[in-house]
C-alpha positions in Angstrom: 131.4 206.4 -6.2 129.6 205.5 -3.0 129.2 207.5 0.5 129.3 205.0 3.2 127.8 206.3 6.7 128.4 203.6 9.3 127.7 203.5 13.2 130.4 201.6 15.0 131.0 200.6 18.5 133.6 202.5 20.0 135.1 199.3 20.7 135.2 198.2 16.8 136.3 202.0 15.2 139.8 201.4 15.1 139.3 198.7 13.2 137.0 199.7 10.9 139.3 202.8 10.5 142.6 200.6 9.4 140.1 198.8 7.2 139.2 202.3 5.6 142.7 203.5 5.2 144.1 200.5 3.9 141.9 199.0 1.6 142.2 201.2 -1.8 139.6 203.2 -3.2 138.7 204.5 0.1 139.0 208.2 0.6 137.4 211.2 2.8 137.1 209.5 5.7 135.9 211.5 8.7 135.4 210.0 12.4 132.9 211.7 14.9 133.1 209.9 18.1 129.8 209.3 19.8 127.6 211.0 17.7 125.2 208.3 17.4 122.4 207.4 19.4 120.2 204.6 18.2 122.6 202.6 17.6 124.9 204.4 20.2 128.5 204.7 19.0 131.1 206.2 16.5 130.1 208.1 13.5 132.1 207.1 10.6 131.8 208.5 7.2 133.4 207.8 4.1 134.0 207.6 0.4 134.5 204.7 -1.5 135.4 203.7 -5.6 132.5 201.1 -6.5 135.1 198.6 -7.4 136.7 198.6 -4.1 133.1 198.7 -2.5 132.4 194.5 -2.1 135.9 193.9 -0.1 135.4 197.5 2.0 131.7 196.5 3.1 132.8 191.9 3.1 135.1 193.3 5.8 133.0 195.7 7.7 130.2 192.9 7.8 133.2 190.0 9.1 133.5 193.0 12.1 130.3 192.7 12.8 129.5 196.1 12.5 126.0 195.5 10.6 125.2 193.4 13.8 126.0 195.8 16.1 125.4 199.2 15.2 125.0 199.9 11.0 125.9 200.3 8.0 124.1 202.5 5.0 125.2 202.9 1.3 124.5 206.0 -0.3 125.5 206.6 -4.2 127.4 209.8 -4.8 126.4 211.7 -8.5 129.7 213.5 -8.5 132.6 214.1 -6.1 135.1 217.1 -7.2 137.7 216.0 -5.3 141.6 214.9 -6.3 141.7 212.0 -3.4 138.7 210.7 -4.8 140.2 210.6 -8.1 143.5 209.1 -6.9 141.4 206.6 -4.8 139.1 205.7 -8.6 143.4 205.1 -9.4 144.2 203.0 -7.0 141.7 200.6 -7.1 141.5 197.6 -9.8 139.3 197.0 -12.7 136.7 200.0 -13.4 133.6 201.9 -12.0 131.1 200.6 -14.8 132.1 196.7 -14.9 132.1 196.4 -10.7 129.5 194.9 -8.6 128.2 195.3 -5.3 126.8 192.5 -4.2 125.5 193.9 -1.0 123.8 197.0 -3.3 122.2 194.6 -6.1 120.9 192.1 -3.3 119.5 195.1 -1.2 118.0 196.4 -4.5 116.8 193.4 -5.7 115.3 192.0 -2.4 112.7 194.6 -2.5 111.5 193.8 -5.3 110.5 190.6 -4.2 107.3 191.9 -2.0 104.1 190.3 -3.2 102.9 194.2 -2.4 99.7 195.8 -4.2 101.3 197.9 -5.9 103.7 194.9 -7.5 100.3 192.9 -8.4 98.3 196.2 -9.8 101.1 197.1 -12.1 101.7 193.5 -13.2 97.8 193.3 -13.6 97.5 196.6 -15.6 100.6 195.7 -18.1 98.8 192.1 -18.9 95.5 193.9 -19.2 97.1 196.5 -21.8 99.4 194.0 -23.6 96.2 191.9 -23.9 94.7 194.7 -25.6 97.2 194.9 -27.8 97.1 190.9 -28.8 93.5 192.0 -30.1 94.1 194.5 -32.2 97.3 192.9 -33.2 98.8 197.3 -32.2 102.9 197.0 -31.7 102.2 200.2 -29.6 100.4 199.1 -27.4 102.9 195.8 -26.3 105.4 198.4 -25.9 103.1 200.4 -23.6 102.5 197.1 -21.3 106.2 196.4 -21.8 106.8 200.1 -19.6 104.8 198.9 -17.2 105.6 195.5 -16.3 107.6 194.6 -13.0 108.1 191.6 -13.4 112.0 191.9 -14.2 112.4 192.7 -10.2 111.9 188.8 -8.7 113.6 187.8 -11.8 117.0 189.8 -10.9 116.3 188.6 -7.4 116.1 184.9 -8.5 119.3 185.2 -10.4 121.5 186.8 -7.5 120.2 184.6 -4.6 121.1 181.4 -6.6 124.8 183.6 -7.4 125.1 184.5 -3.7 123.1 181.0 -2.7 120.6 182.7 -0.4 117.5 180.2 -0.3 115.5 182.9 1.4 116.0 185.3 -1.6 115.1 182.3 -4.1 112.0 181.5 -2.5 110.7 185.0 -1.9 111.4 185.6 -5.8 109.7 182.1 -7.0 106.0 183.0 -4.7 106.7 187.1 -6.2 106.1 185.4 -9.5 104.2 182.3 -8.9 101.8 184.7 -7.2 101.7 187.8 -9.2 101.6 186.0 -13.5 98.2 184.2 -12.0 96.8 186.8 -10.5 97.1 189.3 -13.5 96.3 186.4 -16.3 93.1 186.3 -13.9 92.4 189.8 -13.8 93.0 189.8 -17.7 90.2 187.4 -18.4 87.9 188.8 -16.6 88.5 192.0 -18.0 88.5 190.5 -21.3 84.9 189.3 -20.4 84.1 192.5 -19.4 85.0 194.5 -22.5 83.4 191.9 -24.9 80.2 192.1 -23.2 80.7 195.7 -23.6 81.2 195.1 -27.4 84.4 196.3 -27.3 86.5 193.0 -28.6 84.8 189.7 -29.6 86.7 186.5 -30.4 87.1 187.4 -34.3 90.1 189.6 -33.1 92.0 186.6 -31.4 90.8 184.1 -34.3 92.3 186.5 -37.2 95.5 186.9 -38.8 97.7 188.9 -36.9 101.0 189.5 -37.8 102.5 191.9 -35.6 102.0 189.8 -32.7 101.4 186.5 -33.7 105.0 185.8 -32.4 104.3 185.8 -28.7 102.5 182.1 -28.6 104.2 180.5 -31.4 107.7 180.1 -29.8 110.6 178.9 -31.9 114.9 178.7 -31.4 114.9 182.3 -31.8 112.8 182.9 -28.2 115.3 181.5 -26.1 117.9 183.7 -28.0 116.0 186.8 -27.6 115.3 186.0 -23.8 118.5 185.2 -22.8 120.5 188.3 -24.2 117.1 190.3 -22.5 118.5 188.9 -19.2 122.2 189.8 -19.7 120.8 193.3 -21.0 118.8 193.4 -17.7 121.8 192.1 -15.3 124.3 194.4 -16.9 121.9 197.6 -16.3 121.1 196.6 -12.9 125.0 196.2 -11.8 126.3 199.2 -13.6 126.1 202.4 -12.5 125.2 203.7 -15.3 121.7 201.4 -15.7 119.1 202.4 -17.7 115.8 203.5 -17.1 114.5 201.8 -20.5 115.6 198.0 -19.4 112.6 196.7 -17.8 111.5 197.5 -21.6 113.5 194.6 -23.0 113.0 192.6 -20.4 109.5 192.8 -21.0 109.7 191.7 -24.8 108.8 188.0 -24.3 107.2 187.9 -20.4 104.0 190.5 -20.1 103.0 189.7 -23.5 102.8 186.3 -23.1 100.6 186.2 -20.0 98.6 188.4 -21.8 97.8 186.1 -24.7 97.6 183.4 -22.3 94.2 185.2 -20.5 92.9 186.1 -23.9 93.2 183.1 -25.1 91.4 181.4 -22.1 89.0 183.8 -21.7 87.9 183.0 -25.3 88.0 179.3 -25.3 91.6 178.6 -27.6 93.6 176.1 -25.4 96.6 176.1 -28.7 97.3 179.2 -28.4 97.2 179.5 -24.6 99.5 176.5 -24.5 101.9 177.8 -27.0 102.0 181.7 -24.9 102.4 179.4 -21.6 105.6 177.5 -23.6 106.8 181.4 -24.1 106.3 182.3 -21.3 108.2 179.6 -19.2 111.6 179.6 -22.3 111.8 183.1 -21.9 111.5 183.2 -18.0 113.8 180.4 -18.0 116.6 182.5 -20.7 116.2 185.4 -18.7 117.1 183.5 -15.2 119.9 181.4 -16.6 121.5 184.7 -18.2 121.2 187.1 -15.3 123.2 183.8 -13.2 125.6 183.7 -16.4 126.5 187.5 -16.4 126.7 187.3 -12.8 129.0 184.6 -12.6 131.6 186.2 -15.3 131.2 189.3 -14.2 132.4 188.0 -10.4 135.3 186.2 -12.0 136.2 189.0 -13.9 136.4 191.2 -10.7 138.5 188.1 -9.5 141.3 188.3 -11.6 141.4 191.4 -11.9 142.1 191.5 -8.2 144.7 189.8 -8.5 
């Protein structure tokens, strides 16, 4: 369920009030005339079902009321109460398959900033997973795949070409064009760094390693594995019930393959940068078209069963 605290114009609260109490799945709704400042107006407070949230909040933005005074979405853990539950009732399809498009575009949007810490942690997870092509260690892959961010600008990309919102798309396409380089890059030169130190030489990357030779030797099964990543990824980002672990998944086929990319540069093996580069883009590319393909069904499913 979802607590909705929006600031009306006195002008628009009736409205948004017969909006409220008509539309199901909308419950505890409490008025308290001008008790907002900045933005002046009517505070109106309410509870809604998640699968009734995307008409509730389409109607509230076709009032205007995000232009004029505001709208916030806050998600409720548990509400003990029997409207609540008749409200759940009354409202088609179910809690766990609904999507709110305002929520997941709000979610994903910030995701997109090009920030440092976005670039550090995108840095840091190549760096590690690039350990981890040397010494050929599982473990360690898995420990880059925690840290990755990468899955943010990818969710992002998927819903603004859904919802068509260029802006979204574009912000997404520099998140990633900017932050891969920058921590293949960083990689490198840390690569140099540790084998001056005598820490890794080129043997490591030359040898047999079969734990991890997978990452720049693509094949059928990488576009498989990347594209039910992304509609693991989509589904845990829409449901309320996501998982913390996603980004793991998600990671399987992306931070790795930078990582072997700057290894394999730093040491002078353009095959096996090219082939990591070739996994790199199928699996960005699985990931995208998945998180559009989930999104789509899941919107038509909420469709029909709307009736």
């Amino acid at each position: 369920m979802l607590h909705l605290r929006v600031i009306s114009p006195p002008e628009d609260t009736e409205r948004v009030l017969g909006l409220l109490t008509t539309e199901a799945g909308a419950t505890n709704v409490v008025v308290l005339a001008g008790a907002a400042r900045e933005p002046a107006g009517d505070l109106v407070l309410a509870d809604v079902v998640r699968e009734a949230a995307t008409p509730i909040l389409s109607g509230l933005r076709k009032l205007g009321v995000h232009e004029h005074g505001s709208i916030a979405i806050e998600t409720v853990d548990a509400a003990l109460s029997r409207n609540a539950q008749r409200a759940a009732d009354a409202a088609p399809g179910l809690s766990g398959d609904a999507v709110v498009w305002d929520e997941i575009e709000h979610k994903t949007g910030e995701e997109t900033e090009i920030s440092g810490t976005f670039l550090a942690l995108l840095a840091v997870a190549t760096i590690i997973a690039g350990i981890g092509v040397l010494l050929d260690q599982p473990i360690l892959i898995v420990g880059a795949m925690v840290v990755g961010p990468e899955y943010g600008p990818l969710a992002s990309l998927s819903v603004g070409i859904v919802r068509r919102r260029a802006r979204s798309i574009r912000r997404s396409l520099l998140a990633l064009g900017v932050g891969f380089p920058v921590g293949i890059v960083v990689t490198i030169l840390t690569t140099w760094g540790l084998d001056a130190l005598g820490l890794v030489d080129k043997d490591m990357l030359l040898r047999e390693r079969p734990l991890t030779d997978f990452i720049w030797r693509p094949d059928a099964l990488s576009w498989v594995v990347g594209f039910f990543a992304g509609v693991a990824g989509m589904l845990s980002l829409t449901s309320a019930k996501a998982g913390p672990l996603i980004g793991v998944l998600i990671s399987v086929t992306t931070v790795p393959a930078a990582a072997n990319i700057a290894v394999a540069l730093a040491y002078g093996v353009p095959h096996e940068a090219g082939g990591s580069a070739l996994q790199l883009l199928i699996n960005l590319a699985a990931i995208v078209v998945a998180g559009v393909a989930t999104l789509l069904v899941l919107r038509w499913l909420w469709r029909l069963r709307r009736g």
